[in-house]
C-alpha positions as semicolon CSV with decimal commas, in nm:
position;residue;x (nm);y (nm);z (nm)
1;X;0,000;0,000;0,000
2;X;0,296;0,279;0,078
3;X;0,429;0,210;-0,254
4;X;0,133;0,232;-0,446
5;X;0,018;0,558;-0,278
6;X;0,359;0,701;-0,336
7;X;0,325;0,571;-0,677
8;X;0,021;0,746;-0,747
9;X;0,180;1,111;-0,580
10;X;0,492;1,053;-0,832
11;X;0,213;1,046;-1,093
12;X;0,065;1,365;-1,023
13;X;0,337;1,495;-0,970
14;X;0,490;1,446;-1,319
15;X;0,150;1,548;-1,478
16;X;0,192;1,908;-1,281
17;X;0,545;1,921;-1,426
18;X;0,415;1,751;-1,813
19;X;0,098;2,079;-1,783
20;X;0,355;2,347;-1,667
21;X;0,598;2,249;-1,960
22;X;0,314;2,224;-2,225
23;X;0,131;2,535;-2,107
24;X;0,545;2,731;-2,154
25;X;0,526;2,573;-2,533
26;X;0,169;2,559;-2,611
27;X;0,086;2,856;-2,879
28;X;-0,171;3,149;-2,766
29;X;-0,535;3,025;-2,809
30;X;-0,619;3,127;-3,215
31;X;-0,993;3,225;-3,141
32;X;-1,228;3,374;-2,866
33;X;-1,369;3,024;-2,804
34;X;-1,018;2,907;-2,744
35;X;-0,965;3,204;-2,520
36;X;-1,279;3,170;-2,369
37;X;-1,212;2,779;-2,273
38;X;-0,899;2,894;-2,091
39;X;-1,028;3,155;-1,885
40;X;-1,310;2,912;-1,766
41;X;-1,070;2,653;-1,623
42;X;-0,823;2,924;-1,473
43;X;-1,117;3,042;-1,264
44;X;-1,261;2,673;-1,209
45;X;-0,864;2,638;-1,082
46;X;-0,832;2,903;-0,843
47;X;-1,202;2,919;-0,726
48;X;-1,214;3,287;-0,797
49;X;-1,417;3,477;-1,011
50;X;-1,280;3,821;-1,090
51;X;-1,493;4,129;-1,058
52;X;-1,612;4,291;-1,367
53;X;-1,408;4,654;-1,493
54;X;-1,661;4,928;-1,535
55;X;-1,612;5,069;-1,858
56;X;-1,467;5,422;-1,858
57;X;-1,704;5,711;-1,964
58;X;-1,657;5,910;-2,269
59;X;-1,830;6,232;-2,365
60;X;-2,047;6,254;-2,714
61;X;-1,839;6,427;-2,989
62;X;-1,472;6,474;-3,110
63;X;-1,257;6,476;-2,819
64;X;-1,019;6,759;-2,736
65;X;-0,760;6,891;-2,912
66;X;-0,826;6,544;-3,189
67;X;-0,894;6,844;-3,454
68;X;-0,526;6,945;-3,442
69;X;-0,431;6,577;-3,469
70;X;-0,232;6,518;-3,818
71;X;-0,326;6,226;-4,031
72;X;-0,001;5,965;-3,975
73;X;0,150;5,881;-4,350
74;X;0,067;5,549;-4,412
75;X;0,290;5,314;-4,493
76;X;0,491;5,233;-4,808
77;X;0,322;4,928;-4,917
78;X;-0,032;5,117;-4,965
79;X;-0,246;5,005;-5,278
80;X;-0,159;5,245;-5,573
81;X;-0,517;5,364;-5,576
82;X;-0,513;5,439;-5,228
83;X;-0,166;5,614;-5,234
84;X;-0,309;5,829;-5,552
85;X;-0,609;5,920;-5,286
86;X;-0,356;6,002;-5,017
87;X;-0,122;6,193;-5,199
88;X;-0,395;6,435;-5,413
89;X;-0,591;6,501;-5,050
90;X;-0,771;6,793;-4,988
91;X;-0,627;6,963;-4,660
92;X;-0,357;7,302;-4,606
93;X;-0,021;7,111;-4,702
94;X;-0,190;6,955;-5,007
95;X;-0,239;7,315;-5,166
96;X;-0,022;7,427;-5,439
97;X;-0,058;7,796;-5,579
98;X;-0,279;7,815;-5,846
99;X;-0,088;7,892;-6,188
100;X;-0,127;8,270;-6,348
101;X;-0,021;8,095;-6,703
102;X;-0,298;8,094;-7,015
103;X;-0,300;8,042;-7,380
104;X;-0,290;8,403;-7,426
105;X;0,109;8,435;-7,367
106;X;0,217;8,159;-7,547
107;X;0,386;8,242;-7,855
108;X;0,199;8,105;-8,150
109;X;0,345;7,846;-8,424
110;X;0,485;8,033;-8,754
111;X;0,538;7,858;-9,076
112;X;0,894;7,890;-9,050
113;X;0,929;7,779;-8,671
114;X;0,717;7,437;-8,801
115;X;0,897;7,368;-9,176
116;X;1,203;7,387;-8,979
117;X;1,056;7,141;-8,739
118;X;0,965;6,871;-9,012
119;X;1,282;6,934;-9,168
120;X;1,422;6,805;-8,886
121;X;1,205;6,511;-8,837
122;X;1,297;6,129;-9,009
123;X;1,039;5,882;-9,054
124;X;1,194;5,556;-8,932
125;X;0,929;5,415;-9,187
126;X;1,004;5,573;-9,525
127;X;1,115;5,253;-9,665
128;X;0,824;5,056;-9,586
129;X;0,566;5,320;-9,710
130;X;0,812;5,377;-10,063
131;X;0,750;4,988;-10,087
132;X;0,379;5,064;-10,033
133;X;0,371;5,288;-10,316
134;X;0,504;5,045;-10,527
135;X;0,239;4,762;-10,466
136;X;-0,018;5,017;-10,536
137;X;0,155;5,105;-10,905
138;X;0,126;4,769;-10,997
139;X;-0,277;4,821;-11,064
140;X;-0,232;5,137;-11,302
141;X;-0,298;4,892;-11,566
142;X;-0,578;4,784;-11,373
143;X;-0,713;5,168;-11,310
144;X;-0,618;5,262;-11,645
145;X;-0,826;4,989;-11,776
146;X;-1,133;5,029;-11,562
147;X;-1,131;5,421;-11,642
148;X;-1,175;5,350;-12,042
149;X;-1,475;5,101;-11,943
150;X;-1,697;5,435;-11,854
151;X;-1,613;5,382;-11,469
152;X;-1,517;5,585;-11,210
153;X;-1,272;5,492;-10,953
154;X;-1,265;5,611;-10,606
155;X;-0,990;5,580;-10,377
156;X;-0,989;5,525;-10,004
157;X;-0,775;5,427;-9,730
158;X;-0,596;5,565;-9,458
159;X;-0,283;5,817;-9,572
160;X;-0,215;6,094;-9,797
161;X;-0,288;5,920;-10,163
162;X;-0,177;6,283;-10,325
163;X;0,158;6,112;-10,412
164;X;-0,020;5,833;-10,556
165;X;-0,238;5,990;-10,755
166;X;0,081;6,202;-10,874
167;X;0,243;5,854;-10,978
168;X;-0,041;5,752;-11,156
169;X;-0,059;6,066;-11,413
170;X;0,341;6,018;-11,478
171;X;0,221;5,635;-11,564
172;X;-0,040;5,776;-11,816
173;X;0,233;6,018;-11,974
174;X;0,494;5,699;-12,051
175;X;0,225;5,490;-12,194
176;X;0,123;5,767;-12,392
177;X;0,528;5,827;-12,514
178;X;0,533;5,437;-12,583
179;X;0,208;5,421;-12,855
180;X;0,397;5,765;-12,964
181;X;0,058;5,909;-12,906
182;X;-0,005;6,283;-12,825
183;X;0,020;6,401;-12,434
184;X;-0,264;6,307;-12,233
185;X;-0,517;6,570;-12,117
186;X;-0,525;6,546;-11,760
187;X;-0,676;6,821;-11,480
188;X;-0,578;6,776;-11,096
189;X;-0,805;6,913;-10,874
190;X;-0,699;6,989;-10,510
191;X;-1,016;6,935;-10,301
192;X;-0,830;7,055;-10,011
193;X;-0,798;7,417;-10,115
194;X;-0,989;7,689;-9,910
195;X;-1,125;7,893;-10,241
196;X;-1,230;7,616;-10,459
197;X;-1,555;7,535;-10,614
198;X;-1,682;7,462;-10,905
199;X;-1,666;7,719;-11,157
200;X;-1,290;7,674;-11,086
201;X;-1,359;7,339;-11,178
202;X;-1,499;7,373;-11,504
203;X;-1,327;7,643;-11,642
204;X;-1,014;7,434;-11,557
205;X;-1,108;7,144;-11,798
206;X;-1,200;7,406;-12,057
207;X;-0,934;7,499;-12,049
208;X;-0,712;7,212;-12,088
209;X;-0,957;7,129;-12,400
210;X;-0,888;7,405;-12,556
211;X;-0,523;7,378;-12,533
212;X;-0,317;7,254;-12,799
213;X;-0,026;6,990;-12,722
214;X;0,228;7,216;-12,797
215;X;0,126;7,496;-12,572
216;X;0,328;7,460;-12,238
217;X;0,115;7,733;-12,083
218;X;-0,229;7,743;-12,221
219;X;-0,404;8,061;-12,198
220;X;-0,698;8,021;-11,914
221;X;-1,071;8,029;-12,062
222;X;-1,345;8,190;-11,812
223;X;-1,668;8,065;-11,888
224;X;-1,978;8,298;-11,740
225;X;-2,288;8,207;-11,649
226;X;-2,441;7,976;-11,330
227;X;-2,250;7,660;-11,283
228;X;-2,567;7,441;-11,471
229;X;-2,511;7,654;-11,783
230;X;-2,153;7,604;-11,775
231;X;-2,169;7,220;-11,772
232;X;-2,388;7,267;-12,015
233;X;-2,163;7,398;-12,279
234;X;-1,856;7,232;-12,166
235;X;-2,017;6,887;-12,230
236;X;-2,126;7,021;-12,591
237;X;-1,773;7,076;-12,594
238;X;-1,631;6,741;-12,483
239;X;-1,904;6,589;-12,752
240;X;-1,687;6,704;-13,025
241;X;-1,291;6,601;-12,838
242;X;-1,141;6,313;-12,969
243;X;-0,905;6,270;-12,676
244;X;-1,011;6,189;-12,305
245;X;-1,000;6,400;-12,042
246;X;-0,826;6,251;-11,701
247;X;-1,001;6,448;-11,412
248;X;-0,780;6,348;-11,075
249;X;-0,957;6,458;-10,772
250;X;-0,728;6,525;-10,438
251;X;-0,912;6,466;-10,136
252;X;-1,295;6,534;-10,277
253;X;-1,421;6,481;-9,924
254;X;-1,207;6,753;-9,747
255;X;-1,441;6,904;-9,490
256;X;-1,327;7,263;-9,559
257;X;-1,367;7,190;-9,915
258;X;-1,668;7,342;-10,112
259;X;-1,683;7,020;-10,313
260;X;-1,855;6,824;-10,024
261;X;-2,198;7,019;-10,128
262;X;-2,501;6,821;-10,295
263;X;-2,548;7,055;-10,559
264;X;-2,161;6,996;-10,653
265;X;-2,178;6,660;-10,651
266;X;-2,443;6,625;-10,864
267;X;-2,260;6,851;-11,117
268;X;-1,967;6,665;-11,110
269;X;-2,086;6,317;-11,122
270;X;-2,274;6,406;-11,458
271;X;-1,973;6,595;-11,587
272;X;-1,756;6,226;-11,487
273;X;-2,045;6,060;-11,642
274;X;-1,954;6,141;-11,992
275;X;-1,796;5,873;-12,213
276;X;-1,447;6,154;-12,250
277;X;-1,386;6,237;-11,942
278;X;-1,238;6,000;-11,681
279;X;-1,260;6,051;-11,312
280;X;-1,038;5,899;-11,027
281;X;-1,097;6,095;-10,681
282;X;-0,957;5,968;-10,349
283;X;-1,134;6,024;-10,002
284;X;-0,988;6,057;-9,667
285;X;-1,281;6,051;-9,365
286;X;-1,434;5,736;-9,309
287;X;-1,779;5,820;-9,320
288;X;-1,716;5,919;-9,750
289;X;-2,012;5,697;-9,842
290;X;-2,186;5,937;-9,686
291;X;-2,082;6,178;-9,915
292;X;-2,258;6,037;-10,217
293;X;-2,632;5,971;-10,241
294;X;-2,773;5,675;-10,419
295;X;-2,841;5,826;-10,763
296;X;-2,538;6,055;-10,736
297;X;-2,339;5,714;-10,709
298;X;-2,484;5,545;-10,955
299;X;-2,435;5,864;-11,175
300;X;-2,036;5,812;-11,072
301;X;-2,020;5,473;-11,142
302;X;-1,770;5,421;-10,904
303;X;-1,528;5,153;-10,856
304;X;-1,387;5,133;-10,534
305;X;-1,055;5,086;-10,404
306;X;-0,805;5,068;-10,105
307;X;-0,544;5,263;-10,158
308;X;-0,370;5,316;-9,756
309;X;-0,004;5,469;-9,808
310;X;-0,010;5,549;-9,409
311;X;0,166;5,899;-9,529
312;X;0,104;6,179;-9,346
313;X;-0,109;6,396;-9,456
314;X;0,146;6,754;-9,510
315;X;-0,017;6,940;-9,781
316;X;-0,438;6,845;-9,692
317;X;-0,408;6,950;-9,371
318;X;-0,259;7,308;-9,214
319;X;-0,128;7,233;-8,914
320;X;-0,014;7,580;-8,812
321;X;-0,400;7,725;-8,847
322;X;-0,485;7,404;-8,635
323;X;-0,220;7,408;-8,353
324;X;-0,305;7,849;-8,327
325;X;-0,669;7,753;-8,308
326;X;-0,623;7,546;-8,037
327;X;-0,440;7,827;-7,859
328;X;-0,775;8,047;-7,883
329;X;-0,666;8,216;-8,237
330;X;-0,893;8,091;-8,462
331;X;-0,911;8,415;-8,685
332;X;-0,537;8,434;-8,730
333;X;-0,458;8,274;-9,095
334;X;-0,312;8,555;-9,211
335;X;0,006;8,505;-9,143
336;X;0,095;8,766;-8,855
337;X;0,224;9,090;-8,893
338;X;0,396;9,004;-9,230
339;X;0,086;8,879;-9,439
340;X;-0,158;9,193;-9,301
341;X;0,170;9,442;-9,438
342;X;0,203;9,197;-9,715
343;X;-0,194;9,223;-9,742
344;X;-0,200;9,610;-9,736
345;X;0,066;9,698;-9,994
346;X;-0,194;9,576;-10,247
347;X;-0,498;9,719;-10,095
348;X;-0,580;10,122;-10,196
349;X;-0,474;10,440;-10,025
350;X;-0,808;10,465;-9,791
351;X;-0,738;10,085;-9,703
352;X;-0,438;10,122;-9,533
353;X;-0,604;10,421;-9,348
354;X;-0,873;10,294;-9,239
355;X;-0,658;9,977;-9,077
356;X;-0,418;10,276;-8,933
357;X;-0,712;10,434;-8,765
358;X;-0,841;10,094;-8,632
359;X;-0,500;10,001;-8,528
360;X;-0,431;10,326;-8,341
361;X;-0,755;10,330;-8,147
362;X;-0,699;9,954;-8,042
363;X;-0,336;10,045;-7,927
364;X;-0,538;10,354;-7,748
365;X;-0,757;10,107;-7,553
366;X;-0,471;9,838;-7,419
367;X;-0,270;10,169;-7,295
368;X;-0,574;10,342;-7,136
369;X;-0,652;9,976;-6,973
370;X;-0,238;9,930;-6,823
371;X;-0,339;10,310;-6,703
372;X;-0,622;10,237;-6,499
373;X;-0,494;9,895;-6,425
374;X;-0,169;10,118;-6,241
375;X;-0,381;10,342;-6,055
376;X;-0,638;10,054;-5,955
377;X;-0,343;9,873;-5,785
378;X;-0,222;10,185;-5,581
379;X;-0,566;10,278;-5,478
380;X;-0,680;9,940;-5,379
381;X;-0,576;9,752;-5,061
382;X;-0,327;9,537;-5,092
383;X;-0,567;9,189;-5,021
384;X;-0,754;9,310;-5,287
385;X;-0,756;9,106;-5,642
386;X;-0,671;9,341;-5,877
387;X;-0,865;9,112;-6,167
388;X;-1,202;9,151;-5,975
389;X;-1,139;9,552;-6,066
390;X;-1,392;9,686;-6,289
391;X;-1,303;9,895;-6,584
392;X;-1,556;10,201;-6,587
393;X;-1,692;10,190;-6,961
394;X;-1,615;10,445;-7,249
395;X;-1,766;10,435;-7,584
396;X;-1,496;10,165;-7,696
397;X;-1,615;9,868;-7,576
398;X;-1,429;9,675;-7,292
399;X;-1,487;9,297;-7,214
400;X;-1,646;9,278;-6,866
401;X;-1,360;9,062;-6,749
402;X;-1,011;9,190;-6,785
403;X;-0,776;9,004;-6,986
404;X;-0,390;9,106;-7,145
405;X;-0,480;8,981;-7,445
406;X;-0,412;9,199;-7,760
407;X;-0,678;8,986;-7,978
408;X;-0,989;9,027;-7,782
409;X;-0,987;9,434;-7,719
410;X;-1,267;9,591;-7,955
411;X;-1,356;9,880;-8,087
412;X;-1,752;10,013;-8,179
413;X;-1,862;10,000;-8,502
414;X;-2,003;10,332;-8,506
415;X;-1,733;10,444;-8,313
416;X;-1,457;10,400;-8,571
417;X;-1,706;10,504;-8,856
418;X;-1,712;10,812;-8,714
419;X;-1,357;10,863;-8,657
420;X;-1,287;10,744;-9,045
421;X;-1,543;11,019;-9,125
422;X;-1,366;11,313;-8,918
423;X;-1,049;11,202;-9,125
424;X;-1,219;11,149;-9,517
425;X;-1,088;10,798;-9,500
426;X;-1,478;10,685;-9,616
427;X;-1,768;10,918;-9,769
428;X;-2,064;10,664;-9,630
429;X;-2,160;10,362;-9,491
430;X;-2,161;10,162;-9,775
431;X;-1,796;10,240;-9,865
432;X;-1,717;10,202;-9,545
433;X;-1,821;9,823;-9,511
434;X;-1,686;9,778;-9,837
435;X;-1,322;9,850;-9,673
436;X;-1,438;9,673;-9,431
437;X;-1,524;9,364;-9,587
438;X;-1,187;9,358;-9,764
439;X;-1,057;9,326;-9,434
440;X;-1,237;9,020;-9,335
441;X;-1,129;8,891;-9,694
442;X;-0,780;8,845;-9,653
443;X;-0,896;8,735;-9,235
444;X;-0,746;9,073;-9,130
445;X;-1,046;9,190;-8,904
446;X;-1,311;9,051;-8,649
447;X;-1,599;9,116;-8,568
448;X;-1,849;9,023;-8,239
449;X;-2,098;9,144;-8,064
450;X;-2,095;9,207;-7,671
451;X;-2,392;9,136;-7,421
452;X;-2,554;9,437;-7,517
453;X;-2,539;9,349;-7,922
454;X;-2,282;9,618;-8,025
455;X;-2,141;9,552;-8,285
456;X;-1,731;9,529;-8,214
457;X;-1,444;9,539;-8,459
458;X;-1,101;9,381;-8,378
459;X;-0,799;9,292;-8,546
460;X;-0,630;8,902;-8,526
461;X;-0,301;9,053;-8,395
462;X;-0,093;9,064;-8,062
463;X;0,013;9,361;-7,943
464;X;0,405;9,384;-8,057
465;X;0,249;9,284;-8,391
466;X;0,009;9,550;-8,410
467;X;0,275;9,830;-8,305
468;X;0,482;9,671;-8,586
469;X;0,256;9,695;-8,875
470;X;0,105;10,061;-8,758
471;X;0,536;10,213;-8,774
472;X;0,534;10,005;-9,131
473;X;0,226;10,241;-9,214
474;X;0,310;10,592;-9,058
475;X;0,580;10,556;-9,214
């Protein structure tokens, strides 16, 4: 019996020890249950239950002194979107000073500046688009052929096909040299020029009909009359030609051409429709089907196909009129201060004048607004926007918010015919918008009206330009 009870006490004894060294090594409980389970037989253990904390009190609202708190930076390993979130935060040490910069001061892009530009430039894919242009050549047969069956051909495709269709007349002038046959009548038509349309048109192939072989500058023939009467009698005329007439179209969908019209369509789809004159045009939008109605296309008889060169398009397209109307000057295709004193040396005496006087009372206004623009800023406190200044009005028109900009100062319409009056620049009203509109010819004036409707006149210049072309006319 002694050994068996001191047996059993060496027992317990080593499963106090075994629980003590598994509860050193044992991990911390994973879950509340687990958690839970040990706290129950602690207390079952020690025969104790603990009394309860009471929970400390805490007042409704943002506690003290938390608005002064600053946000900690989080750490590097933040989700992209949430570091873009962090780092574009609204708060004071987020704010950067707004920038004072605008179109208005930027220089604007000159011919020069840009051929000097794409001088510079190398197209790491000339190669592959001369290759191009050599697939294409190799259906001028084909072309050639389809032209003398009475169809029209029509070329599409993405790139500048103006080269193409240059190739294609040098192929018609060999094969005319190999039959020894006489030189080829053929009339180019740039769709992409501003001040086309279609009496150009016509009186263009009259005039290469007229024209002899041996004339290397024909003399031009103006036909008069509305553009149906001139077809008209140039198809009587093309009745009696032996020879065909090649009529190659640039770019007959331009959307600044005068072309794109339905009346001019319909003109020149019967004027292609006649058994001497063959027509090959090539199109550059996508939506071009869109350009020709169902009877005007039948009328064509057009054979289409894809001609993509992928070149750029250099001569369609003006990229210095685009890249200055982005800038906000739109009304500026006249070259700067060169073209308007190019412009005025061919215009008469009471031309130049008359743009003096507007010049000079536009030069008037900018220093009258830098005058009260001084004396604002000395009279007004110093937290005090000077931009948020109004300008009290006089009977030139002033925007009613301020700007620096040369181009959108006006003056009254009334205002400067009076003026021109004082001065015998004009007699009346009506030769007075006759100088005017020879202004807005040549893109040298413009012309809006304020909130009121008045009628304002203004000039596409900046300021330096405008004090340049005003010495080149005092003097």
């Amino acid at each position: 019996m002694p050994s068996a009870k001191k047996r059993k006490v060496q027992d317990v004894v080593d499963d106090e020890e075994l629980a003590n060294t598994l509860d050193v090594f044992s991990p911390a409980p994973q879950t509340m249950a687990e958690q839970a389970l040990v706290d129950s037989v602690e207390e079952a253990g020690d025969g104790t239950t603990p009394a309860p904390e009471t929970p400390s009190k805490r007042g409704r609202g943002r506690p003290k002194g938390a608005r002064n708190k600053r946000t900690p930076t989080p750490d590097g390993d933040i989700p992209p979107e949430e570091r873009y979130f962090f780092q574009t935060r609204v708060g004071p040490a987020n704010q950067q000073p707004t920038s004072t910069n605008s179109f208005s001061v930027l220089g604007l892009l000159s011919h020069d500046e840009y051929l000097a530009e794409v001088g510079k430039h190398k197209d790491p894919h000339d190669l592959e688009k001369r290759y191009l242009l050599k697939l294409h050549a190799r259906a001028f047969p084909q072309w050639q052929f389809e032209l003398s069956q009475s169809f029209s051909i029509c070329l599409y495709g993405w790139g500048s096909k103006r080269q193409l269709v240059q190739n294609f007349a040098e192929h018609l002038c060999r094969q005319a040299a190999k039959r020894d046959e006489a030189h080829p009548k053929i009339v180019v038509i740039n769709g992409y020029a501003h001040k086309l349309n279609i009496r150009h048109v016509l009186n263009t192939i009259a005039t290469a009909i007229q024209s002899s072989p041996d004339e290397e500058e024909p003399t031009p023939v103006k036909l008069i009359g509305q553009p149906q009467d001139i077809l008209d009698t140039l198809l009587a005329h093309l009745d009696n030609v032996t020879q065909p007439v090649y009529l190659l179209i640039n770019s007959l969908d331009h959307p600044s051409s005068a072309l794109r019209s339905s009346t001019t369509q319909a003109l020149l789809s019967r004027l292609s429709a006649h058994s001497n004159v063959h027509t090959l045009c090539t199109c550059d939008t996508p939506t071009f089907q869109l350009l020709f109605p169902s009877n005007t296309r039948d009328t064509y008889n057009f054979v289409f196909h894809d001609a993509t060169t992928f070149a750029s398009y250099d001569v369609e397209t003006s990229v210095v009129d685009d890249v200055n109307e982005l800038l906000g000057r739109k009304g500026r295709r006249v070259g700067g201060s060169q073209g308007v004193s190019f412009v005025l040396k061919s215009l008469p005496e009471n031309a130049r004048n008359l743009y003096r006087l507007l010049l000079s009372e536009i030069l008037t206004i900018l220093a009258d607004d830098d005058a009260d623009a001084g004396d604002g800023m000395d009279a007004a406190d110093e937290f005090i926007d000077p931009s948020l200044l109004d300008v009290s009005a006089t009977p030139r028109k002033r925007n009613t918010t301020r700007t620096h900009a040369a181009e959108d100062i006006g003056i009254e319409y009334r205002t400067l015919y009076q003026k021109a009056s004082e001065e015998f620049i004009c007699s009346s009203d009506m030769n007075f918008r006759f100088l005017l509109k020879e202004f807005h010819d040549h893109q040298m004036l413009t012309t809006r009206k304020d909130v009121g409707g008045t009628e304002l006149l203004g000039v596409p210049l900046g300021r330096e330009e405008m004090e340049s072309v005003l010495e080149e006319l005092v003097i």
